[in-house]
PASEBA-1860 file (N, C-alpha, C; in nm, 3 decimals):
! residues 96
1> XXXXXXXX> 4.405/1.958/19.735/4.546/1.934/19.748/4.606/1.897/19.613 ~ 4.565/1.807/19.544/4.596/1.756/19.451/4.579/1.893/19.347 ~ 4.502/1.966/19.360/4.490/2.125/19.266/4.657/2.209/19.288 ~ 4.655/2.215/19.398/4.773/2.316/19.475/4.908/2.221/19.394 ~ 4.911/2.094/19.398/5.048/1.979/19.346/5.059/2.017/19.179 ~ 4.970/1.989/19.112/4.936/2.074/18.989/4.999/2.234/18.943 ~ 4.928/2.288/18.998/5.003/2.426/18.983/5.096/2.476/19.021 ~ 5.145/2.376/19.111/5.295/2.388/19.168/5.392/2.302/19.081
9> XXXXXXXX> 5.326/2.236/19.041/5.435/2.151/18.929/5.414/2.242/18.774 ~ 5.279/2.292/18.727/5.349/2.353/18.625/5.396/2.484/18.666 ~ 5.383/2.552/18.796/5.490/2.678/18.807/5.612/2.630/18.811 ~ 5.664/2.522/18.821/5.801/2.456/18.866/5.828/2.415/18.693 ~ 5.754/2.373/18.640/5.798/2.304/18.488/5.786/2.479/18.372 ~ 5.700/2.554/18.412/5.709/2.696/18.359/5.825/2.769/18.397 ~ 5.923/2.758/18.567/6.053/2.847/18.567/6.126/2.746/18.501 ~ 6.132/2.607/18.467/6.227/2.519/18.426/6.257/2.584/18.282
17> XXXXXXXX> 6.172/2.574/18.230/6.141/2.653/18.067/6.182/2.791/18.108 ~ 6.165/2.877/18.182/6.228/3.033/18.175/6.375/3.040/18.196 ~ 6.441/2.953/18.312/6.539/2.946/18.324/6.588/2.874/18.177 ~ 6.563/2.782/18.122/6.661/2.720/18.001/6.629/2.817/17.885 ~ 6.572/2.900/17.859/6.541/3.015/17.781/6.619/3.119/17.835 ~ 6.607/3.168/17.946/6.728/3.240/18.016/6.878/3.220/17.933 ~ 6.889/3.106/18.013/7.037/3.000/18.013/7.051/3.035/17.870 ~ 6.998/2.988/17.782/6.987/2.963/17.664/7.031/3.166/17.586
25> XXXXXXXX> 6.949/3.242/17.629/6.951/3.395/17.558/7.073/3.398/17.634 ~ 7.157/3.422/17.735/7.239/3.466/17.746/7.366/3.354/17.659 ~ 7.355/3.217/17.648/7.489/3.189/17.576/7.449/3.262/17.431 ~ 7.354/3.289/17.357/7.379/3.355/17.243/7.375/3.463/17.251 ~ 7.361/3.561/17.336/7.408/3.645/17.334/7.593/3.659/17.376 ~ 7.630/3.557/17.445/7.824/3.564/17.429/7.833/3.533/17.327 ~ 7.779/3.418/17.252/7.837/3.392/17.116/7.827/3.530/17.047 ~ 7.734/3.592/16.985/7.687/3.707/16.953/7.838/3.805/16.977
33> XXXXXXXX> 7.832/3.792/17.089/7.959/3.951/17.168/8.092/3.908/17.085 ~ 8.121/3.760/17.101/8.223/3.712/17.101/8.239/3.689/16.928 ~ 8.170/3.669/16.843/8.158/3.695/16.692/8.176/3.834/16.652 ~ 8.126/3.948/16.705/8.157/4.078/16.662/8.282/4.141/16.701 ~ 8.348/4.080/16.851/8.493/4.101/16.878/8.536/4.078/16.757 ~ 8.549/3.903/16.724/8.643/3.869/16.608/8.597/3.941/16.494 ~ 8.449/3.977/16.447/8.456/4.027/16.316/8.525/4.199/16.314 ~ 8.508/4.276/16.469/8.609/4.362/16.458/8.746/4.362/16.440
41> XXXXXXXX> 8.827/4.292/16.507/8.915/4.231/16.514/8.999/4.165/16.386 ~ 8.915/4.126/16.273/8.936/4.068/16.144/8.922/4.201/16.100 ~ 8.868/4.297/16.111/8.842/4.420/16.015/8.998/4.517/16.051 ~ 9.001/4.539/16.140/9.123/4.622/16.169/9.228/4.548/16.130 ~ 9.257/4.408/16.115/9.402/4.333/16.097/9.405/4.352/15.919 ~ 9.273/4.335/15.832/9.252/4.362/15.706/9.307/4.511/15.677 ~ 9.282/4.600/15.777/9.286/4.761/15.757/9.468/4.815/15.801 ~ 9.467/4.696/15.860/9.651/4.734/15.903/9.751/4.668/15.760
49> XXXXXXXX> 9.732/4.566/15.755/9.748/4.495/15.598/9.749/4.553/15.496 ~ 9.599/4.634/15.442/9.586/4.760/15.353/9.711/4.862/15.350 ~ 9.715/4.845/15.526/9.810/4.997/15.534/9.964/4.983/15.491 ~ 9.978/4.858/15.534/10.140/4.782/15.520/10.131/4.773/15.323 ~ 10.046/4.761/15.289/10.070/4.691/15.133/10.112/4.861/15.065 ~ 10.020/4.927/15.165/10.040/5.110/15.064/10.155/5.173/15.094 ~ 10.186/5.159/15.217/10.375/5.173/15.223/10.433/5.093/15.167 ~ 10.469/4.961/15.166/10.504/4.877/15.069/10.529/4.891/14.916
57> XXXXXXXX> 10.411/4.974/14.889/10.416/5.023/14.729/10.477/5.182/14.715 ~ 10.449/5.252/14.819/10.527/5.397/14.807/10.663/5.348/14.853 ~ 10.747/5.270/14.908/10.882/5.255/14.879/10.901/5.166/14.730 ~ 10.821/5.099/14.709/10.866/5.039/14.560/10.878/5.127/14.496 ~ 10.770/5.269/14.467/10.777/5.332/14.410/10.886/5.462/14.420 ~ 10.945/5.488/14.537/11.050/5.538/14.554/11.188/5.468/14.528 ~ 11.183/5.312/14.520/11.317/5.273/14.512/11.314/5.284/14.363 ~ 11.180/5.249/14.274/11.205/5.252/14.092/11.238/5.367/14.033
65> XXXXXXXX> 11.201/5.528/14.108/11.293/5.646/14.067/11.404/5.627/14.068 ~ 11.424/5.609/14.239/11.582/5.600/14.252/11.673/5.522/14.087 ~ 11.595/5.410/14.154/11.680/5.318/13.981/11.720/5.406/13.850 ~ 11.570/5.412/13.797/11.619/5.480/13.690/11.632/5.627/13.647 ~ 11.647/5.705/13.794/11.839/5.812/13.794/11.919/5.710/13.779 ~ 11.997/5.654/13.858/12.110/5.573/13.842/12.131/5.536/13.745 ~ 12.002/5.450/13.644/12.018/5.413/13.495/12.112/5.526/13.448 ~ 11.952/5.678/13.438/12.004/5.774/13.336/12.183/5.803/13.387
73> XXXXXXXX> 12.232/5.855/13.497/12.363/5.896/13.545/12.433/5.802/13.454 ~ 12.411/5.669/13.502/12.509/5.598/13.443/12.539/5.619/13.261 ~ 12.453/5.576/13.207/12.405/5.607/13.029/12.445/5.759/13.036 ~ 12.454/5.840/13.105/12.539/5.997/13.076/12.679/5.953/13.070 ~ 12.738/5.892/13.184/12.866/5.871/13.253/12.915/5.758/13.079 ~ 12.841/5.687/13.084/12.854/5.604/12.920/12.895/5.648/12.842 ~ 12.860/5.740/12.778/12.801/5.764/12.708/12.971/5.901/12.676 ~ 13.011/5.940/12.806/13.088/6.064/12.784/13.229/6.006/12.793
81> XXXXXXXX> 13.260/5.868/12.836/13.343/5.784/12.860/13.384/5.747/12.653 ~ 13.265/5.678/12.612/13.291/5.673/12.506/13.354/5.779/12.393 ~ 13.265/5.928/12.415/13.302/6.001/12.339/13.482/6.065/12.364 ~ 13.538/6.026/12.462/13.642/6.019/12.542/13.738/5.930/12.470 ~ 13.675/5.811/12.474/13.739/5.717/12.375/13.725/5.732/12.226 ~ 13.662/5.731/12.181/13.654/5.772/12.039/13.778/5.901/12.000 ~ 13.774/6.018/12.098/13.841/6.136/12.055/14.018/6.107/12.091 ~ 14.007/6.024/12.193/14.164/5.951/12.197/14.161/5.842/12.080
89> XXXXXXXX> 14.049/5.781/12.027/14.147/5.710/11.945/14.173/5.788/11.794 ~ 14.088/5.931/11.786/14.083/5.979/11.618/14.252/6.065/11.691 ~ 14.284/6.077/11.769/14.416/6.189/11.815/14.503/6.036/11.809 ~ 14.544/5.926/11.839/14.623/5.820/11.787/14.682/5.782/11.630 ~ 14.508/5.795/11.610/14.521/5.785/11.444/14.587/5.898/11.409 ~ 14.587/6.023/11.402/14.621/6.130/11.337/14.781/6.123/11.382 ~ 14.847/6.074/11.519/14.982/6.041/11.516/15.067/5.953/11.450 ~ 14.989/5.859/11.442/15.070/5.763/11.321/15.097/5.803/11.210
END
């Protein structure tokens, strides 16, 4: 009897140990699941970011053309304004 109490206590203290090994593999395995969500999750928000910064820079880079046309137009528009002025003031001089 006392044999049968024995082997019934370490089959009982052996599932105690399988079950907390159990218990135990499955929470690391959620941690596990639940770390590669977020490290996916961190990878695509990095990859949307990337994407926002490269549009971000192709309109910078479309608004700094834009600019300097406008510069050059303007420095034409300057530039023909003056020679405008200059030729009205040598036609003043020559009236006096």
């Amino acid at each position: 009897m006392d044999e049968q109490l024995t082997t019934a206590a370490a089959a009982d203290a052996a599932g105690t140990w399988a079950a907390a090994l159990g218990s135990g593999g499955v929470f690391v395995l959620m941690i596990v699941i639940v770390w590669q969500v977020a490290a996916t999750w961190r990878a695509r928000m990095l990859a949307a970011r990337e994407q926002q910064y490269k549009s971000l820079a192709e309109k910078y880079a479309q608004l700094l053309e834009d600019n300097v046309e406008l510069h050059r137009r303007t420095l034409d528009e300057l530039t023909q304004a003056r020679q405008s002025i200059a030729s009205m003031e040598k036609m003043m001089r020559e009236i006096e």
